[in-house]
C-alpha positions as CSV (number, residue, x, y, z in Angstrom):
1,X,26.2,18.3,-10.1
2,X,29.6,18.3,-11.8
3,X,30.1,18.1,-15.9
4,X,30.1,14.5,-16.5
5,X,27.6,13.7,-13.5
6,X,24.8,10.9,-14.1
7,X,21.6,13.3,-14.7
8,X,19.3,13.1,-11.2
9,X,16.3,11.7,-11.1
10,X,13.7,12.5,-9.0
11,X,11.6,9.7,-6.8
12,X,9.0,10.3,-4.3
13,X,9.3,8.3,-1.1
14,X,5.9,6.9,0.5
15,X,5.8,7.3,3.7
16,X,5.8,10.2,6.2
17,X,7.8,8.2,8.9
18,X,11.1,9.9,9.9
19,X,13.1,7.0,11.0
20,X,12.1,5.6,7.6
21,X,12.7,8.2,5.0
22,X,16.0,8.8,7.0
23,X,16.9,4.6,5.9
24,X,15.6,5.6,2.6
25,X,18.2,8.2,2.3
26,X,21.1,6.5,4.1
27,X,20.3,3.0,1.8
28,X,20.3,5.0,-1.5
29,X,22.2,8.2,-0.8
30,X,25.2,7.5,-3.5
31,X,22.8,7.2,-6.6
32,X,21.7,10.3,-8.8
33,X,18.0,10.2,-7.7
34,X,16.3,13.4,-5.3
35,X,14.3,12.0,-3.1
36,X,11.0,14.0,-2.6
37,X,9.1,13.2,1.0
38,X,5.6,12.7,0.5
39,X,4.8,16.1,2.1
40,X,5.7,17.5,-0.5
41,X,2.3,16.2,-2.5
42,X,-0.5,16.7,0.5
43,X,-2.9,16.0,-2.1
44,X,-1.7,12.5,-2.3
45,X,-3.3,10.0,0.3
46,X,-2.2,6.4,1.4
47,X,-4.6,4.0,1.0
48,X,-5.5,2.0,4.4
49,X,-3.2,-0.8,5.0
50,X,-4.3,-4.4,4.8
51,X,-2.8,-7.8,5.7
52,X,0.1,-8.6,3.1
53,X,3.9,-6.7,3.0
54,X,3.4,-7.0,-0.9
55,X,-0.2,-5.7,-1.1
56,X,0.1,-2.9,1.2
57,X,3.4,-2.0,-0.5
58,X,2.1,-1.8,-4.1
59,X,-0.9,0.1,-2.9
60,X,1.1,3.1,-1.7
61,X,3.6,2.8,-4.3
62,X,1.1,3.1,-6.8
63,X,-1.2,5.7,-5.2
64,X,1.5,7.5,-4.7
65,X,3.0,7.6,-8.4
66,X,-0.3,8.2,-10.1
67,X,-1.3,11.3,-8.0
68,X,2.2,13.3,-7.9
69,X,2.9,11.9,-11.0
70,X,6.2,10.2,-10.3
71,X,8.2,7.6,-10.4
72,X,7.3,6.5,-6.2
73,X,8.8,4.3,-3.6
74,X,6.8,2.9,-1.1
75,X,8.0,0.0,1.6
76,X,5.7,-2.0,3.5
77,X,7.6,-4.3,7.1
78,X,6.9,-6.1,10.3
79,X,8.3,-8.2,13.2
80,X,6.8,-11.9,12.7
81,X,7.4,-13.7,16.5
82,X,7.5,-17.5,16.1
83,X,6.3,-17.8,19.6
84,X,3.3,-15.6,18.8
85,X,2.4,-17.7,15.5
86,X,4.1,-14.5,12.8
87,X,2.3,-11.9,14.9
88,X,2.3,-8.8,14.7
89,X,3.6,-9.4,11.6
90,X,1.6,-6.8,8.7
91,X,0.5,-5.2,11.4
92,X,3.3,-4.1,13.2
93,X,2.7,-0.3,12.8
94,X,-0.8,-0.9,14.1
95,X,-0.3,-3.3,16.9
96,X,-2.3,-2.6,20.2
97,X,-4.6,0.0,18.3
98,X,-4.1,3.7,17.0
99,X,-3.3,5.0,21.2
100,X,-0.3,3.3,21.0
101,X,3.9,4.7,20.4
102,X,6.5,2.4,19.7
103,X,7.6,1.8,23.5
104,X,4.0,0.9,24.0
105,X,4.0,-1.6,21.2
106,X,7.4,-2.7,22.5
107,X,5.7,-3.3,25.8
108,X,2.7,-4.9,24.5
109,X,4.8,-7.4,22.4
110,X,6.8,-8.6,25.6
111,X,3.4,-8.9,27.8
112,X,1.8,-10.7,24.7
113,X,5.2,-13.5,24.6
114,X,5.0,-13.9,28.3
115,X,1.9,-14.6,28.0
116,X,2.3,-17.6,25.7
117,X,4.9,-19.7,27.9
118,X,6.8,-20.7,24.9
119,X,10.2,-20.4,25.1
120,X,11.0,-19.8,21.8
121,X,12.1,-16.5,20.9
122,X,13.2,-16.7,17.6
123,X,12.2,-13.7,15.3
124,X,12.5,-11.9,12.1
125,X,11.8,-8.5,10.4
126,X,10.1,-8.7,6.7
127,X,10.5,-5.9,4.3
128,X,8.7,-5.8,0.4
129,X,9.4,-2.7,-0.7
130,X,7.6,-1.5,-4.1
131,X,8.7,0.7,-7.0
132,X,6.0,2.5,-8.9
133,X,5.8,4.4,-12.1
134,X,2.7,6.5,-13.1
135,X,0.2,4.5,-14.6
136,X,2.6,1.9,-15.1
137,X,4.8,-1.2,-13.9
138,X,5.3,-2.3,-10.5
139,X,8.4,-4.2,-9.3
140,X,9.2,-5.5,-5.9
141,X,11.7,-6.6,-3.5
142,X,11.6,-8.9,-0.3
143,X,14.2,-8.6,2.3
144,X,14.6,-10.4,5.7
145,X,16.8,-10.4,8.9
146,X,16.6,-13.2,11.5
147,X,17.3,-12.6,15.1
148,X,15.4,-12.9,18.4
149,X,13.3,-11.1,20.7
150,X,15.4,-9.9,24.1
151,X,13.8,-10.0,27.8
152,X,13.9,-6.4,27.8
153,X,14.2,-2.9,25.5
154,X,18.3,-2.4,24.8
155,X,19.6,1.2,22.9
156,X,18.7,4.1,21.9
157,X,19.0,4.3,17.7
158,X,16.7,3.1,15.3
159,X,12.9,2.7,15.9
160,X,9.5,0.3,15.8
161,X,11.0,-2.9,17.6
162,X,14.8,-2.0,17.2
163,X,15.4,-2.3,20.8
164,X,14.3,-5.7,21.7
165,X,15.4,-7.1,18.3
166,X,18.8,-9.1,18.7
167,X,20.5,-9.2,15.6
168,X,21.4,-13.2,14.6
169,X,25.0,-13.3,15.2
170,X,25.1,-10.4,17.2
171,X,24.7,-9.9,20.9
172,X,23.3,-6.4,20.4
173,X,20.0,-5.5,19.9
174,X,19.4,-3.4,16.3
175,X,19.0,0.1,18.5
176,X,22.3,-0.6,19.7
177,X,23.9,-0.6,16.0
178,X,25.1,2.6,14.4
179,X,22.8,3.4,11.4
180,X,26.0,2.5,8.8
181,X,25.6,-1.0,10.5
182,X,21.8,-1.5,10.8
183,X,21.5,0.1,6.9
184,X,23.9,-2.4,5.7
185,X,22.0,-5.9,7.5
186,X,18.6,-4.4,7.6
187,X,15.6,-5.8,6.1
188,X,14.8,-2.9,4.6
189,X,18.3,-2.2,3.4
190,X,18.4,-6.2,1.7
191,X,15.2,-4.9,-0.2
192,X,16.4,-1.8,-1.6
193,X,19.6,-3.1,-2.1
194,X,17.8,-5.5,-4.9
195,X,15.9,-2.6,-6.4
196,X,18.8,-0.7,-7.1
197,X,19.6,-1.3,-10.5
198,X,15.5,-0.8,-11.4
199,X,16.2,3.1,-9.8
200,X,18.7,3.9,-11.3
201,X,17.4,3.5,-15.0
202,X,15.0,6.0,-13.7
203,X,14.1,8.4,-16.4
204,X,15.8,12.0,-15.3
C-alpha cells in the first residue's frame, strides 16, 4: 500500500463457491478492503438455506460475522422461469436434489420447461446480497437481470445457469460474455454495486 493509500479493510466473503468469490473479487477489486474466503474460519458454519433471497442472505451474513468476528459478506441468487411459475427460484443451488452439478441442473431446467408447453421463455436472475457486522446491523441490496431461457446450453464462462441464460438485449447467453461484461450487467454485480459505499466506510 503506498503513503497516502485509503487504510484496507478486511471483509469475509460467505460462501465457499469459486465462481462466486471470483465475482466477489472482480465486482469490488478497486476498493481498500481484503477479502478473506470463508476457509479461512472452518469453525464458522452456514446455516441451512430456506426459501427467501433476503432471509437466506442475512442468515449467512450474520453467522458468518458473529463467529470470525468480522465485518461479513454473504449473497444469496436464483433463476425465476415465468413458464415454470418463479421456479427454481431460492432454490436454484439445490434444484433436482444434492446428486446434482450445474449441467444436471441445467438439464433438468430444460426437461422441466418442456414439459410445461408454455411458450414463454422469459426469465430473470435475483441477487440480495447482505452486509454483516458482528453483533450488529444488517444492510441489503437487491439486484436483477432480465433475459430468457435458450433451447439449449451456449459457452463456456461463468457458472449455475449462465449457459442457457440469454442476456435481454443480447443474443448471447451469459457463459458466452467475458467476466468484465457479465460483472458489469450481472445481478450480482447490480447488488454490490449498491452496497458499495456501505463497504467502504468499513472500519480498517
Amino acid at each position: 500500500m503506498s503513503a497516502g493509500s485509503p487504510p484496507l479493510r478486511e471483509l469475509v466473503l460467505a460462501t465457499s463457491n469459486p465462481g462466486k468469490l471470483r465475482e466477489f473479487r472482480a465486482i469490488l477489486g478497486d476498493l481498500p478492503v481484503v477479502f478473506s474466503a470463508l476457509d479461512a474460519f472452518p469453525e464458522v458454519q452456514l446455516p441451512e438455506e430456506g426459501e427467501d433471497y433476503e432471509a437466506n442472505a442475512v442468515a449467512k451474513a450474520r453467522a458468518v460475522a458473529d463467529g470470525a468476528g468480522k465485518p461479513a459478506l454473504a449473497d444469496d441468487s436464483g433463476l425465476e422461469v415465468s413458464a415454470l411459475g418463479g421456479a427454481p427460484g431460492p432454490l436454484s443451488a439445490r434444484f433436482g436434489g444434492p446428486d446434482l452439478d450445474d449441467a444436471g441442473r441445467v438439464e433438468k431446467l430444460l426437461a422441466a420447461l418442456a414439459a410445461s408447453g408454455l411458450e414463454d421463455r422469459s426469465a430473470r436472475f435475483v441477487c440480495v446480497v447482505a452486509l454483516a457486522f458482528p453483533g450488529g446491523e444488517v444492510i441489503t441490496a437487491r439486484g436483477e437481470c432480465a433475459g430468457r431461457i435458450l433451447d439449449a446450453a451456449r459457452g463456456r464462462s461463468g457458472f449455475g445457469y449462465d449457459p442457457v441464460f440469454e442476456v435481454e438485449g443480447d443474443v448471447r447467453s451469459m457463459a458466452e460474455l467475458d467476466a468484465v461484461e457479465k460483472n458489469r450487467i450481472s445481478h450480482r454485480a447490480r447488488a454490490l454495486r449498491s452496497l458499495r459505499d456501505a463497504i467502504q466506510q468499513l472500519p480498517s
